[in-house]
C-alpha positions, -999 to +999 in steps of 0.1 A: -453-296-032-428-304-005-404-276-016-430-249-011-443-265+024-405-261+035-408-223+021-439-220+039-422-237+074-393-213+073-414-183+066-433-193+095-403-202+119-391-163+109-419-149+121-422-161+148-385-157+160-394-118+152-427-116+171-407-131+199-384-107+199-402-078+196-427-094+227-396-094+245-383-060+238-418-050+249-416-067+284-382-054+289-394-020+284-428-026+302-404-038+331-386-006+331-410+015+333-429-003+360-390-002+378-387+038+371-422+042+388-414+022+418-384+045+422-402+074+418-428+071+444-397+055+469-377+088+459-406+112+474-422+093+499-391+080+515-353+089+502-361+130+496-369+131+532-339+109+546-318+138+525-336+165+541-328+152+572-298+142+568-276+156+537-291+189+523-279+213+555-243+206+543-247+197+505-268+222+488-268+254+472-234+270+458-215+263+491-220+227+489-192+205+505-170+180+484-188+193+453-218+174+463-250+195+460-284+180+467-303+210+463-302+202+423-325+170+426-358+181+441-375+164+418-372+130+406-374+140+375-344+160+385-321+132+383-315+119+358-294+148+343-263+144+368-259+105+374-224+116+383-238+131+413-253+098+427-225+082+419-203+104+444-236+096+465-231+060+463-195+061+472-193+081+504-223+060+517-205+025+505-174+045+527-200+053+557-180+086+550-212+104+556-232+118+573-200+129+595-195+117+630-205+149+648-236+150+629-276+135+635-275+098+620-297+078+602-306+043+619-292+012+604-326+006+584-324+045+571-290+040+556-297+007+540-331+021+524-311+053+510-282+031+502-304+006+485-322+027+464-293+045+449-278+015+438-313+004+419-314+040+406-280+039+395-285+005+379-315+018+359-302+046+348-279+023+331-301+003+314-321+032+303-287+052+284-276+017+275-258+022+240-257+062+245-218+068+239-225+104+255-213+135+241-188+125+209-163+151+202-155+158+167-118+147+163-092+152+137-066+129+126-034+123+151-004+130+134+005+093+130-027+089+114-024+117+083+011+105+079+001+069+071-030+085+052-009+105+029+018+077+025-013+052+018-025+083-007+008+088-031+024+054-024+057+077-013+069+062+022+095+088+022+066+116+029+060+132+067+037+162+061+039+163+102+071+169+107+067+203+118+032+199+136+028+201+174+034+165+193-006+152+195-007+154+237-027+122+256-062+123+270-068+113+305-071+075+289-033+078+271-048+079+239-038+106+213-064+098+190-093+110+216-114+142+208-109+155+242-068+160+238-065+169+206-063+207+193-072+227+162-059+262+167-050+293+136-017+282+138-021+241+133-043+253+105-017+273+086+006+241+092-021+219+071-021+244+047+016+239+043+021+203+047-009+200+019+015+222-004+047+204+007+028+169-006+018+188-037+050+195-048+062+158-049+028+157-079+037+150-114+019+154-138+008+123-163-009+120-202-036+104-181-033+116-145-011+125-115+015+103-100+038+113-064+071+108-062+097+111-031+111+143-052+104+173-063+133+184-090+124+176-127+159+161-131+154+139-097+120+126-114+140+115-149+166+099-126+141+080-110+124+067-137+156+058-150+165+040-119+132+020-125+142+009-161+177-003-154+163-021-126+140-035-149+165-045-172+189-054-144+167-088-134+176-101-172+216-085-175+245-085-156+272-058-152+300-059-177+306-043-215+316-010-197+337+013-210+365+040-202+349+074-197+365+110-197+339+133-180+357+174-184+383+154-171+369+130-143+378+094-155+361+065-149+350+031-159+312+025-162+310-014-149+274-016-152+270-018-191+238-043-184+252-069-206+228-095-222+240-126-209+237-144-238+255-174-225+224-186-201+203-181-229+218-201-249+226-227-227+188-228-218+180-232-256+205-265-254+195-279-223+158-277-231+160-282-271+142-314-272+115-302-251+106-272-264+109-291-299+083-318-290+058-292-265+070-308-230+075-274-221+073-243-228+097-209-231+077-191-204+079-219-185+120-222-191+121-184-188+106-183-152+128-213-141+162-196-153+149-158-146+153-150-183+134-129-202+106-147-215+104-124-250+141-123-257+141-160-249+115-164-274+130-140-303+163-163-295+145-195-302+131-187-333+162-172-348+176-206-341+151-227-353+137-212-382+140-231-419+128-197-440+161-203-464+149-164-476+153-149-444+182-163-431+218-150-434+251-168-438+260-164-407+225-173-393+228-206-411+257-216-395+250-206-363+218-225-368+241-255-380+266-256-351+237-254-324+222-284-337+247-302-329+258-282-298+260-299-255+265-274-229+298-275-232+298-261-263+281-228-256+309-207-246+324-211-278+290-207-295+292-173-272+323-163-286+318-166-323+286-140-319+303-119-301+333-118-333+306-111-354+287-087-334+320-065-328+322-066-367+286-052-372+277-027-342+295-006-320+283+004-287+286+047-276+283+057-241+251+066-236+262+100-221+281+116-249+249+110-271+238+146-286+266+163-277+292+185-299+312+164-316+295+130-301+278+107-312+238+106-316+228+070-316+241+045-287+242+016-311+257+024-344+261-003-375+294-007-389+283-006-425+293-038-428+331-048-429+358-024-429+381-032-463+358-038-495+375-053-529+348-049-559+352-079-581+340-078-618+330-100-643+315-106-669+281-120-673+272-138-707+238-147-717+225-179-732+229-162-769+267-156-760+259-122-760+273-097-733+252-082-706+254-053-689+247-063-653+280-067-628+283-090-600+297-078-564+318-102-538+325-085-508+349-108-483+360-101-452+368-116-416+339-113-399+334-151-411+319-169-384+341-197-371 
């Protein structure tokens, strides 16, 4: 019961905040209308005569001095379609410019009753175009303005479709964005037309939509996205495993092989072995601390720590073995027995000879396992002492981790 008396009390207290309102909106207008009638009846019985008197000889008609012509307002009515005029009016009469020296003048009460009642006229015509911004004049976009636009559009700050438009000149205010100074001829629309081809040549084209880029080649746009995957990978390697290069006879060394840098990895997998063993942390939260790769991190883990004997090669096994056991300063060496192996297995081709006559066609190529193979054979007896035909092979070499 009390919960819908307090609906019912701010219902109410609404209601009556709008009835006041509107009663007040209705005074205010009954009050300017009663204002606009008192003006009226002053404007014919007593200010339209002081200006026949005293004004219209000299400001009337197409000769009108100082651009001031009377002869517009005969009516009250009249008036309010050149407040401009009355302002002009106002001013001279605030200067006691007018009427001139060498002409008949008003007494002192005269010029305060004219001066008076332009200043209530003025005032009310105020109030009566309050809110009315006046004419608006449809604008266009500075040139500041569609530049930001299309940057904001493609995401390419590199773009400036208005390079080769017209400086945007200043309205009377200083402001280039203003209706009044700006200009749309043939010739600025032919220059839209261009700039809106210019931005479509930096499209290209997606499975699933469009993209911009700051070029416009095919070969700048695979450099690029290039230049986004090694600096991708680039947060997780460091330069190094670089090799000599002969390019038609330009030599160089390429120094930025984006080598794994496998000993931080490990060294976080020492550091943080108990922790990660018991749950105190976790390897996204290791990764993120040590700006590793959080997957790789992971895959690196689990080689280390898995017990499938099924899955798990010789040299896995003792690997696993020796990290056990391993303190940080026992990484680099840890380091340097993968690296023995690794250089026995794989063998890294630049990535730019891949495809080409006589090169190779995959950048990391396996070994085939070690380089000098003895076959060993013996014979294999079964329980009945009888021979089988089955052979046993032992292949030794010196990849053997150390």
């Amino acid at each position: 019961m009390k919960i819908k008396c307090d609906v019912m009390r701010a219902v109410l207290i609404v209601g009556l905040a709008g009835l006041l309102f509107h009663c007040r909106a209705a005074g205010a207008i009954a009050q300017q209308v009663t204002e606009s009638a008192t003006l009226e009846r002053s404007f014919v019985d007593d200010v339209r005569p002081l200006l026949n008197r005293f004004c219209v000889e000299c400001h009337a008609g197409d000769d009108a001095e100082a651009e001031i012509d009377l002869g517009t307002s005969r009516a009250f009515a009249d008036l309010g379609s050149n407040p401009e005029l009355w302002l002009k009016v106002r001013e001279v009469l605030n200067n006691r410019q007018m009427p001139p020296d060498d002409a008949q003048q008003p007494t002192a009460t005269e010029l305060s009753q004219l001066n008076k009642w332009v200043h209530s006229w003025l005032k009310n015509a105020a109030q009566d175009q309050a809110g009315d911004p006046g004419p608006v004049i449809l604008r266009r976009l500075s040139n500041a303005e569609y530049n930001y636009t299309i940057q904001d559009l493609t995401g390419v700050d590199a773009l400036n479709p208005t390079r080769e438009f017209p400086v945007d000149g200043a309205a009377g205010e200083g402001f280039t964005n203003s209706g009044a100074a700006q200009g749309m001829s043939p010739a600025l629309v032919t220059k839209y037309l261009d700039a809106a081809r210019d931005v479509a040549r930096h499209a290209v084209l997606l499975p699933d939509g469009i993209r911009f880029s700051p070029f416009t080649s095919r070969r700048d746009h695979s450099d690029e996205l290039l230049a986004r995957i090694q600096d991708f990978y680039r947060r997780f390697t460091d330069d190094g495993g670089g090799m000599p290069v002969d390019l038609q006879g330009i030599k160089f060394d390429t120094n930025q092989g984006g080598l794994l840098p496998l000993a931080r990895y490990l060294q976080a997998t020492v550091e943080h072995r108990d922790d990660l063993a018991s749950g105190k942390t976790t390897l996204q939260e290791v990764a993120e601390e040590r700006s590793l790769n959080p997957q790789y991190l992971g895959r690196l883990w689990h080689a280390l720590t898995q017990h499938d004997s099924g899955s798990t090669s010789f040299w896995l096994s003792e690997l696993q073995t020796k990290w056990k056991a391993a303190s940080v300063d026992d990484v680099p060496a840890l380091v340097a027995g993968i690296e023995q192996i690794q250089k026995s297995l794989w063998r890294f081709n630049s990535v730019g000879q891949i495809g080409r006559f006589g090169g190779p066609w995959w950048a990391l190529v396996g070994l085939g396992g070690l380089g000098s193979v003895n076959d060993i054979r013996a014979l294999v007896l079964s329980p009945m002492g009888r021979i089988k035909g089955d052979s046993l092979y032992v292949t030794v070499g010196e990849a053997a981790y150390s």
